[in-house]
N, C-alpha and C positions, 0 to 999 in steps of 0.2 A: 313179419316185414323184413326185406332182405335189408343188411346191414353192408356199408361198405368200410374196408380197411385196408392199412399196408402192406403189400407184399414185405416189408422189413422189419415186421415185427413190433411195430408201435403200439399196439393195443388198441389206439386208438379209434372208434369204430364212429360212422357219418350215416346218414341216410344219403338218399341218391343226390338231392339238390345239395345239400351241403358240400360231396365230394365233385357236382358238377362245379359249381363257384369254386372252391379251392384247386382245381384243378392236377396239382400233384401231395403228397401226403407230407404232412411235418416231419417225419425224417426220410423224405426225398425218395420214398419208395413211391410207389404206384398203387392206386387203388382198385382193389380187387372185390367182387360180390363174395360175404361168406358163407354161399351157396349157389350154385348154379339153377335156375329153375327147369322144371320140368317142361315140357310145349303144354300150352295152354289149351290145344285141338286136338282132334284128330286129323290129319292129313286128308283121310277121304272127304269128310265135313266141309274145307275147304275149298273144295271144285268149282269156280267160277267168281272165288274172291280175288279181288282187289290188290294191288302192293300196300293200298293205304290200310285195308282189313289185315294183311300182316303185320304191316309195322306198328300199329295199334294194341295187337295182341302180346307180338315180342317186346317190346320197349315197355309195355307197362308193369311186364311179368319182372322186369328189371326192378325197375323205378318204380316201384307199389307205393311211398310218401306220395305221390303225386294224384292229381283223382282222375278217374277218368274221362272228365270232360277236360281235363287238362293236357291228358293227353293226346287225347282227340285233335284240339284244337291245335297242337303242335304239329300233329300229322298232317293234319288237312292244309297247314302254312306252306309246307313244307314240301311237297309231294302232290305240286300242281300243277298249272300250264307251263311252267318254267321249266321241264320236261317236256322233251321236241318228242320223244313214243309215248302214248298213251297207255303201255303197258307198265311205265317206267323202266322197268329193266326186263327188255328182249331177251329168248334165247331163239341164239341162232345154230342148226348146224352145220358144220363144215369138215369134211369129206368123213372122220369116223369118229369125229365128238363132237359133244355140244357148248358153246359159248356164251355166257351168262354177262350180257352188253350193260356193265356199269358206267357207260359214258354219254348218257343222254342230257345230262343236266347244263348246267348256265356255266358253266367252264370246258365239256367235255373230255372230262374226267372221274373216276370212279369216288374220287375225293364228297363233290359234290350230295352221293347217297346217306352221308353222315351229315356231311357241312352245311346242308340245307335244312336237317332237325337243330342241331345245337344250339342255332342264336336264341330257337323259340325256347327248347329247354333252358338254358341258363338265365333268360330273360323272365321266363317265367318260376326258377330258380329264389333270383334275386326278389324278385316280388313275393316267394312264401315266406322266407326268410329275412322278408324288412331291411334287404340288405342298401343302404343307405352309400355305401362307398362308390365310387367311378371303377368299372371292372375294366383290366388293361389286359388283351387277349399278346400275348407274347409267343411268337413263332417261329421256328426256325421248320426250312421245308426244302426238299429235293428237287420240288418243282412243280406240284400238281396240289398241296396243300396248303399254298399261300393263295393263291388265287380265288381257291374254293371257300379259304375261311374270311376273305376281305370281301368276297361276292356275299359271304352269306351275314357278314356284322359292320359292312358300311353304313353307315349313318344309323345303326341303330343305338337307338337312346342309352344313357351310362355306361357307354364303353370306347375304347379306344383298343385298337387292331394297330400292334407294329409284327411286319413280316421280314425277316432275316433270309436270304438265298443267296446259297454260293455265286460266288460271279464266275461268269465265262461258265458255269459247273451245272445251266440246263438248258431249254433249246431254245431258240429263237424264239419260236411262239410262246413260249411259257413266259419268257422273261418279258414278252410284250403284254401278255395277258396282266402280268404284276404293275408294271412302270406306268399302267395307263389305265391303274383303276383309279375312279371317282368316289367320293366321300370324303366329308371333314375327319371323320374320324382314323381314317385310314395312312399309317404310314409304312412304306418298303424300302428296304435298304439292302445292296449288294454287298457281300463279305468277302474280305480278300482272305478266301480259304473254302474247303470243299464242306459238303454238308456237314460231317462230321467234326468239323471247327463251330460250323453254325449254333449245332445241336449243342452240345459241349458248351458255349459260352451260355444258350439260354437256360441251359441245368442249374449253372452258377449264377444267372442269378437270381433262379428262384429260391437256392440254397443260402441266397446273401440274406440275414436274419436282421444286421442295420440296415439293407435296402427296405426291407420291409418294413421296418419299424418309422424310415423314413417316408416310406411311400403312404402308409399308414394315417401319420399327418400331415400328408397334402390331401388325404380324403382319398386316396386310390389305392386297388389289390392288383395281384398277378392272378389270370388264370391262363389256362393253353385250351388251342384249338389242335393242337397234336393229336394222336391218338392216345397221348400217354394220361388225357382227360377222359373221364370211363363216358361221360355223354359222345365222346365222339367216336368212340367200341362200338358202344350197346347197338347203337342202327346198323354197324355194319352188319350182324348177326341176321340182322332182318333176311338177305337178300339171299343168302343160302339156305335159310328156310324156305321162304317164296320158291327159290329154285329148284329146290326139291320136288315141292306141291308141284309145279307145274312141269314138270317128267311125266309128274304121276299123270295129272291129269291129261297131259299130251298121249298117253300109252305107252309113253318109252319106257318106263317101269312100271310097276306095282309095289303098294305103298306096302313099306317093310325091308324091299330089296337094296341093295347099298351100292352104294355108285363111289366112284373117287372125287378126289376136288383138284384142281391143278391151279396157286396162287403163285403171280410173280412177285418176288418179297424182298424190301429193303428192309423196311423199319416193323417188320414183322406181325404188324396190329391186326392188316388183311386174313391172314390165315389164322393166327389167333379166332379172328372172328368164325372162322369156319369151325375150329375147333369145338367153341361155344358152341354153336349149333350143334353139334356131334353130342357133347355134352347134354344139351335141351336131349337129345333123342332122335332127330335126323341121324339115319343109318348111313356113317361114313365110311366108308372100308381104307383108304388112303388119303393121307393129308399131303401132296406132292408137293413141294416149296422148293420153286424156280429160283435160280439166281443168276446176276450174270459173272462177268471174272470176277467181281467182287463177291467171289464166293463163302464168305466167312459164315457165312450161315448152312451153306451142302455141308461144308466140311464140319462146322459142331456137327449136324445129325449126323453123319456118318463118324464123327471120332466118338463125340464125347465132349471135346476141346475145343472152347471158345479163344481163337486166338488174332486178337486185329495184329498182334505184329508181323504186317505184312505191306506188299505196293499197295495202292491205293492206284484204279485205275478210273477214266474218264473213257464213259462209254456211250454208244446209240440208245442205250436204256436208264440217262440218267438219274429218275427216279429212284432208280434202284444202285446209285453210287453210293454205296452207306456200308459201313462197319462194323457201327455199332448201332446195335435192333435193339431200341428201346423197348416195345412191349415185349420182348423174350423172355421179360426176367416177369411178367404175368404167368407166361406159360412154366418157366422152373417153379416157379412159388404152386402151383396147381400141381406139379407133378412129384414135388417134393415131399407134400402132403401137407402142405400150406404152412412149410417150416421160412418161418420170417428170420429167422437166426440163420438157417443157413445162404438164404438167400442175400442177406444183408453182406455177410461174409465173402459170395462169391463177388458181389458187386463189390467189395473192397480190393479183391482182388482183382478182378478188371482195372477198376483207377489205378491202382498200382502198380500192378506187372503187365497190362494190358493183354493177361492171358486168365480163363481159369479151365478147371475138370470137372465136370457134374461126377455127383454120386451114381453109384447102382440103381437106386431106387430110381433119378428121373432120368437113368438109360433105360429103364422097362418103359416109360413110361413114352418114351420116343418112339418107341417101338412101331406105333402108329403114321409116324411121319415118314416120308422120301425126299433125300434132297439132293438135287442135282443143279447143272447150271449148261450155260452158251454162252460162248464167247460171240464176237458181231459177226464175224462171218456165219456162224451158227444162226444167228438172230435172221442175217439177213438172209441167206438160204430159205429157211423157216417162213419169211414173209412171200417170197418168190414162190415156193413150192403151195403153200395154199392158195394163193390169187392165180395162180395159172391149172392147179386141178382141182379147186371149188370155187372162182372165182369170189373168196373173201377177202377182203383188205385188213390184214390185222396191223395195227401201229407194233411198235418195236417189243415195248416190255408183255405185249399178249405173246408175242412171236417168241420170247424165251422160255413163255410157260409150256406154248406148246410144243419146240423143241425138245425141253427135259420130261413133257410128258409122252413124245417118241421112244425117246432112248429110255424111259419106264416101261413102257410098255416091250421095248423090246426083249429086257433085260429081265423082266420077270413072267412076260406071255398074257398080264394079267388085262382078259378082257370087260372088265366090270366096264357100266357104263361110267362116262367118265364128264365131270362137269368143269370147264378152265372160265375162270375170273379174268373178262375180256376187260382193262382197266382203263383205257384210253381211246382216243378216236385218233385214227392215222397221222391225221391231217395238223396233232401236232407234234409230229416228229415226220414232220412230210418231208425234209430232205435225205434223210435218211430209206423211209419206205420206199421215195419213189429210185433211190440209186436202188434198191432191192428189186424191184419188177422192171430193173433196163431202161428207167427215163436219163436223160444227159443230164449234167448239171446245171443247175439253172446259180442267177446270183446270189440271191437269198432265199431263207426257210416260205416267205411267202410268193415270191414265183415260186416256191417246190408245190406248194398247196397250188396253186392254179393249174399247174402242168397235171398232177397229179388226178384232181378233177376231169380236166379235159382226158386223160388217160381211160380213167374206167369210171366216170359219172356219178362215181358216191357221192352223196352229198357232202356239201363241208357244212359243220356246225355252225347253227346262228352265235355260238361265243368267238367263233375266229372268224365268220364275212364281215370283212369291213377294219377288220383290228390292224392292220398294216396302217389305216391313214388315220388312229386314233391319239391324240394328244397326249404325248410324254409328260408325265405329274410326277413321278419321282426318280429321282437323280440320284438319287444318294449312295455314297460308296464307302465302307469303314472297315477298320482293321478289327479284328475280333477285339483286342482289348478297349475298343471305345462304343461296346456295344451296350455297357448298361450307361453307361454317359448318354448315349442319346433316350435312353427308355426313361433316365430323370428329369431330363431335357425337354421332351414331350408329354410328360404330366405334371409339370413346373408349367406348363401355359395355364 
């Protein structure tokens, strides 16, 4: 049975439910599988299955405590009409790749492919485990992760969902998607600071050990809906498997041959998950990982040198306005050769000097990755130049992948086939897009989405028709230091 443990060296080892309920590890590492599984298939075998016959297969090869009618029934929750394609996740191509459309679900966002398994997993977590406490889902989000974890744990029984998002720091429609979600249990709150304040204050206080001990006896736990929670990894895994199969099965390759992956990457989890998959046995010949100016991620893979001491900029891709890549230190701990001592050490380093150097060992081990970035006129070129010669709409942060997967492609000639992780749907970051294809300015992000429509007839998502006239629920605005004041606040009712 696979065991889960800290990337920092704790010893201490969970089965899957356990580290899904706890959400991050008791000394504040991240929970890591102490084995990667093999694919549970053959690729050809495959030919004509389901998203849910994937995610069935991959999640359970994860999470074996679990049975598998448990997991079944997670899947089947989760991965149903609440998905506007019936494929759930499309590939489309456009002009000489193919796009792997994660933004079908109840938020239109790639969020959603995790966020829609998790509530079942934890809920059905808590129930093997007789877990008897009130689970408090604590978040901090760039913009596409709050929405998808409050859509998927509103009103669901023993929990409470509080959502942390930088103010003014994501787009109109995001911020509308949060302010005007419905549920008791659901609360949102704007932070006067960028994600990286956000992030940062929920670390602390899941690190706070009297928080805990006081949350403890009011009857309630911390978990996260982040990715830095391995329930909300493992699905991702799913969808680059899926995507693979279905190359194969389309004829665009043949199973065995290796294709690249093109992810646009803040907080790192997304191509993580790709990696997994490479791991399972999907033949991946490059891990590309797009960034925008906040590029502190190109530049580790190409130094070595994780270093935030740097601007901090506010861009058309603000999902991707982030610093510091929580799940990165997954991937050092994996490449390290699962040395939790050294790991623990660089993270010390980070808090501290807000820089560190990987060893030799996990520079072979990068070896594998590409990282480059775009800045917005980049971004926005990038959207222009596909909508006018293959008439596809990509939103902003697909527009960065496929930029840095130009200039890969240019820079190394490598024509493998190549698969980019489409993350979003246009239509919420529509003022942006449509200033990229020559629409005027309109007043707000939702005239952009109408104009935008009437432009070139893409549909807009059933999560954003209608979201401009929906009733504002939460107001709430804090400075980072009164951010575990209100989290005691709200499990004190």
């Amino acid at each position: 049975m696979i065991k889960y443990k800290s990337t920092r060296g704790s010893g201490i080892t969970k089965d899957a439910a356990e580290a899904i309920i706890q959400g991050i590890a008791e000394d504040n590492g991240l929970y890591v599988p102490d084995n990667i599984p093999s694919l549970p298939f053959d690729i050809n075998a495959m030919k004509g299955k389901s998203y849910r016959d994937f995610a069935f297969e991959i999640i359970r090869s994860f999470f074996n405590d679990y049975t598998d009618e448990e997991i079944k029934a997670c899947v089947d929750d989760a991965y149903d009409e609440k998905f506007e394609d019936k494929e759930i996740v499309p590939i489309v191509k456009g002009n000489d790749t193919f796009f792997l459309e994660l933004y079908h679900g109840k938020t239109a966002a790639f969020k959603d492919m995790a966020l829609s398994i998790l509530p079942y997993l934890l809920k059905t977590a808590m129930s093997k485990k007789r877990e008897d406490k009130k689970v408090c889902i604590l978040t901090a989000t760039s913009g596409d992760t709050g929405k998808a974890a409050l859509e998927g744990f509103a009103d669901v029984s023993g929990t409470e969902i509080i959502v942390f998002y930088p103010n003014q720091g994501v787009s109109e429609v995001q911020e509308k998607q949060m302010v005007t979600q419905e549920g008791a249990n659901t609360h949102v709150f704007a932070i006067n600071g960028n994600f990286d304040d956000a992030q940062t204050g929920v670390k602390k206080i899941f690190q706070d050990k009297e928080l805990a001990s006081k949350l403890s006896n009011m009857g309630a736990k911390l978990s996260s809906a982040n990715s830095i929670n391995i329930g909300r990894l493992v699905p991702q895994v799913v969808y680059y498997v899926y995507g693979y199969a279905k190359l194969v099965e389309q004829g665009v390759i043949k199973s065995g041959d290796k294709i690249n992956v093109v992810v646009p990457t803040g907080n790192f989890g997304n191509i993580l998950a790709a990696y997994y998959a490479r791991e399972m046995g999907i033949p991946i010949n490059k891990l590309i990982c797009a960034s925008n100016e906040n590029k502190v991620l190109a530049d580790f893979i190409n130094t070595g040198k994780y270093d935030i001491n740097r601007s901090f900029y506010l861009t058309n891709s603000p999902s991707m306005d982030i610093l510091i890549s929580s799940n990165l230190e997954r991937l050092l701990y994996h490449l390290s050769g699962n040395n939790g001592a050294e790991i623990k050490e660089l993270m010390r380093l980070l808090d501290k000097n807000k820089v560190y150097e990987i060893s030799d060992t996990i520079k072979k081990g990068l070896s594998d990755f590409y990282g480059g970035f775009a800045d917005m006129l980049d971004t926005n070129e990038a959207i222009k130049e596909m909508y006018e010669g293959a008439g596809y709409l990509m939103d902003t942060h697909t527009a960065v992948a496929y930029k840095v997967y130009c200039d890969y492609k240019k820079a190394t000639k490598d024509e493998t086939v190549t698969l980019i992780a489409s993350t979003a749907s246009a239509y919420k970051f529509a003022e942006s897009v449509a200033e990229s294809i020559g629409l005027p300015e309109e007043k707000d992000g939702f005239a952009s989405v109408r104009a935008l429509n009437k432009k070139t007839g893409v549909k807009i998502p059933k999560a954003l028709d209608g979201l401009e006239g929906k009733e504002i629920r939460h107001t709430g605005v804090l400075d980072i230091g009164e951010m575990q004041q209100s989290v005691e606040k709200i499990l004190a009712k």
